[in-house]
N, C-alpha and C positions, 0 to 999 in steps of 0.2 A: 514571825511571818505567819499569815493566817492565809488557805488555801481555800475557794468556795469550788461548789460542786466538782469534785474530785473525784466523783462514784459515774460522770459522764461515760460513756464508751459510743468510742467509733462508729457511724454507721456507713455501709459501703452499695451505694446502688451499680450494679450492674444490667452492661447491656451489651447481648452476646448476638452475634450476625454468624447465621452457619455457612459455611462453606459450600460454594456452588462447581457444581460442574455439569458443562454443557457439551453436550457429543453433536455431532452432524454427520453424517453418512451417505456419501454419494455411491449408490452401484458403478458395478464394473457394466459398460455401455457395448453392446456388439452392433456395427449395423452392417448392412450388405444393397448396397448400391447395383441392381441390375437392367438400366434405364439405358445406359450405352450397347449393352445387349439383345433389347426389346429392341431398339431404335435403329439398330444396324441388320438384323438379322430379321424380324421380322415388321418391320414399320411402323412400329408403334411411337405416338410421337406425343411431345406436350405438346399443350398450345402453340406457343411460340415456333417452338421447332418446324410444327407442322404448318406455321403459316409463310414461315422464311421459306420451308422448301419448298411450297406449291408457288411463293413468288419464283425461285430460280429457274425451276423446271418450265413453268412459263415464261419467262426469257428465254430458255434456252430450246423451248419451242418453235418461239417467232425467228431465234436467229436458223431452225434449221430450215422451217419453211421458206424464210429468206432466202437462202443459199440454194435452196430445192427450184426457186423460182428462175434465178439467175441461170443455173446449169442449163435447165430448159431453154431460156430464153438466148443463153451462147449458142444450143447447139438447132435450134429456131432459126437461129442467124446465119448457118452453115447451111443452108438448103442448097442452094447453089454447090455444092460440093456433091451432092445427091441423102442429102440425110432428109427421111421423111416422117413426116406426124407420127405416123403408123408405129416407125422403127426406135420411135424416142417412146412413145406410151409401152411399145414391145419389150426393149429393154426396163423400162422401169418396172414390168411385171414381173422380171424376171431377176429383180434383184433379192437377195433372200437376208431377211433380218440378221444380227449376229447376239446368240447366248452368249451367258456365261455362266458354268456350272461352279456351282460354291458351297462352304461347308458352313450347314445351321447350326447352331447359333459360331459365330463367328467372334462375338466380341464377350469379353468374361467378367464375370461379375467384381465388382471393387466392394473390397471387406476394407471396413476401418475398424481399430479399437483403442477403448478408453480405460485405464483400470480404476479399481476401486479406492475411494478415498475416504479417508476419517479424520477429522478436524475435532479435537477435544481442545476446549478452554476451562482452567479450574481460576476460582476467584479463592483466593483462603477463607478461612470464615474470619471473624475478630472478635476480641472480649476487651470492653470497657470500662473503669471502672470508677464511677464520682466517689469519693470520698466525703461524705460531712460528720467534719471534726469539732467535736465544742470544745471551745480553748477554755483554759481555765482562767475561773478571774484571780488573781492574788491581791489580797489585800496587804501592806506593807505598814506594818504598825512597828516605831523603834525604839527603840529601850532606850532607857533613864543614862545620859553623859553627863556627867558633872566637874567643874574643871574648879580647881581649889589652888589659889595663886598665896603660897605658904611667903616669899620673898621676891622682892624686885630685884631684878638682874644690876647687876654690879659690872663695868667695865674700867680699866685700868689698859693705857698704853704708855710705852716706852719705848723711845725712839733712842735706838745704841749708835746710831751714826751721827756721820758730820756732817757740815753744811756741803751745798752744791753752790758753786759761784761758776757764774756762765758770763763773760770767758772766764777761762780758769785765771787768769792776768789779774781777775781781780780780787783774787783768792790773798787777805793780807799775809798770808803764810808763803806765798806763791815762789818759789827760787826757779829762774831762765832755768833753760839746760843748756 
C-alpha cells in the first residue's frame, strides 16, 4: 500500500465573539406633589381647575342673587302687614357677613417614591472552530496471488442404506403386522 502526501497537517480557522454585557441603571426617583396644598390653602390653581371654579362660583352667584331677589320680593308682598321699603333695605344693612378662621396651609404635601434599579444582560462570548483536513490519498497496489491446481478433486460416494418404498406395502420384503 502506497500513502501520498502524508506530511499534510491540520489547519484550524478560528473565530472567537467575546462576551458582552450590558448594565442599565435607573436612579432612585423622589418627587413631592405640593399642588393640593397651593390649591386649598392659598388659590393657586391650574388652568382647568381655575376655570371649573370660576364656572361654579358663578353659578352659585346667580343662584344667590336669585334667592336674594325672591326674599325681597316675599317680603315687598307683606306691605300690607306694615313692612316697609325702608325697613327691608334697613335690615339688609344690617346684615353682617359670616368668616371663617382657618389654619394655612391646610392641605400637605404628597411624597411618592421609586427605588433604584439595575438591569445587567450578559451574552457569553463563543469560539469556533473550521477545521480543513487533507485527507490522504492511498494508492492500493496488490501483490503477486498465484494459484497452482497440482490435482483435480476426486469424489467417491456410498450409499449404506436401503431402498425407500412409499407405501411401505410395496416394499417386496414388506410382512403385515
Amino acid at each position: 500500500m502506497e500513502m501520498k502526501n502524508a506530511s499534510a497537517q491540520p489547519v484550524a480557522t478560528a473565530t472567537t465573539q467575546a462576551p458582552k454585557l450590558t448594565q442599565h441603571f435607573t436612579n432612585s426617583q423622589f418627587q413631592m406633589d405640593s399642588y393640593n396644598m397651593r390649591k386649598e390653602a392659598f388659590g393657586l390653581l391650574n388652568a382647568t381647575d381655575f376655570a371649573r371654579s370660576k364656572a361654579e362660583a358663578g353659578q352659585q352667584h346667580i343662584q344667590e342673587l336669585t334667592q336674594e331677589y325672591v326674599d325681597v320680593g316675599k317680603q315687598l308682598s307683606h306691605i300690607e302687614k306694615g313692612v316697609t321699603i325702608g325697613d327691608i333695605i334697613k335690615q339688609k344693612a344690617m346684615q353682617q357677613p359670616s368668616y371663617v378662621t382657618v389654619f394655612l396651609p391646610n392641605g400637605g404635601t404628597e411624597f411618592s417614591w421609586s427605588p433604584a434599579q439595575a438591569n445587567n444582560q450578559y451574552e457569553s462570548g463563543t469560539a469556533s472552530y473550521d477545521w480543513s483536513i487533507t485527507k490522504p490519498e492511498y494508492d492500493y497496489i496488490p501483490g503477486t496471488f498465484t494459484l497452482k491446481i497440482t490435482q483435480w478433486p476426486h469424489v467417491e460416494i456410498e450409499y449404506t442404506g436401503g431402498f425407500n418404498y412409499v407405501p411401505p406395502s410395496a416394499d417386496p420384503n414388506y410382512k403385515a403386522e
